[in-house]
C-alpha positions in Angstrom: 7.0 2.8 -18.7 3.5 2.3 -18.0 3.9 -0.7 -16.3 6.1 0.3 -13.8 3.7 2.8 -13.0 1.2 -0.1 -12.9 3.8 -1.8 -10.5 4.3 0.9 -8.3 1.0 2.0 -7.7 -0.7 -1.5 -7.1 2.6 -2.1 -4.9 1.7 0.8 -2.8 -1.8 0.2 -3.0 -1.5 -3.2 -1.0 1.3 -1.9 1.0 -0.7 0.6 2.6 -4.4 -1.8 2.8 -1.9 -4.2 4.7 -0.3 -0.9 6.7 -3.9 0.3 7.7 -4.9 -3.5 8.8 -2.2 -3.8 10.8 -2.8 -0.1 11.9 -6.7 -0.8 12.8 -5.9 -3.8 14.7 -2.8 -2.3 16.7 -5.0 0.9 17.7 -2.5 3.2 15.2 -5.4 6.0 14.9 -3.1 8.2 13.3 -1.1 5.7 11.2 -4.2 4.3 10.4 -5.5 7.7 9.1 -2.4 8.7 7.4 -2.6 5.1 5.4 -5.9 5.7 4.2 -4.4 8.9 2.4 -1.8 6.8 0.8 -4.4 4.1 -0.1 -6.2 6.8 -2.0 -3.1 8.6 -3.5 -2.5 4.9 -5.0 -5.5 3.5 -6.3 -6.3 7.3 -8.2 -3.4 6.5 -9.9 -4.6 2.9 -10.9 -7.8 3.7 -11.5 -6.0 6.8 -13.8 -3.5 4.5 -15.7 -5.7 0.9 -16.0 -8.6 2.0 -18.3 -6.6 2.8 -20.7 -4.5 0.5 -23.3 -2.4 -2.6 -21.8 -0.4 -5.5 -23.0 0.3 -8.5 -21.2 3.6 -6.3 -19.2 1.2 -4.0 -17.5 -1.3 -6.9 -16.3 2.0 -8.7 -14.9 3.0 -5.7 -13.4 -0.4 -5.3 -12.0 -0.8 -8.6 -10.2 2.7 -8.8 -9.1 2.7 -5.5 -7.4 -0.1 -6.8 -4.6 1.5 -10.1 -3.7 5.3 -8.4 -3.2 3.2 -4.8 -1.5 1.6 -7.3 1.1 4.7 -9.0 2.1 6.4 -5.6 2.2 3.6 -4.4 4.6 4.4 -7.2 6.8 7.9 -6.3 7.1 7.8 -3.2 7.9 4.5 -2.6 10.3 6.6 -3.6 13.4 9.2 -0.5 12.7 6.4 1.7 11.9 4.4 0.9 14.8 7.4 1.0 16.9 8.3 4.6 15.4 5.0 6.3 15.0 2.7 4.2 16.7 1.0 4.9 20.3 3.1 5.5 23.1 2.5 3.1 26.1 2.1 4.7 29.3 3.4 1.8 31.4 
């Protein structure tokens, strides 16, 4: 069970670094700040969860979690920005 803790929160972790990049570079202000509260939820939670006991489950669940949260980020930044983003006022 721990792992998929592991998973989830280094998957969210990533997802929202590569969110608030994207967010940053696009001018998102409020995306952007709204991503640095879910980069913070995350990593409490790895930084909660990692010092303690692990086997070889929770380190593959911890470095698959980043490489599958980036690509995730990338996906889905174009709906967000559409969604929440700035307006245009063109």
């Amino acid at each position: 069970m721990n792992a998929l803790f592991i998973f989830a929160a280094t998957f969210a972790v990533v997802l929202f670094l590569g969110l608030q990049s994207l967010n940053v570079n696009g001018g998102h202000k409020l995306l952007a700040v709204a991503t640095s509260f879910g980069i913070s939820v995350a990593n409490l939670f790895i930084l909660k969860i990692m010092p303690g006991p692990t086997n070889w489950l929770d380190h593959a669940a911890y470095m698959t979690g980043g490489p599958i949260g980036i690509y995730a980020s990338m996906c889905i930044h174009p709906w967000v920005a559409r969604k929440f983003g700035k307006k245009s006022n063109g």
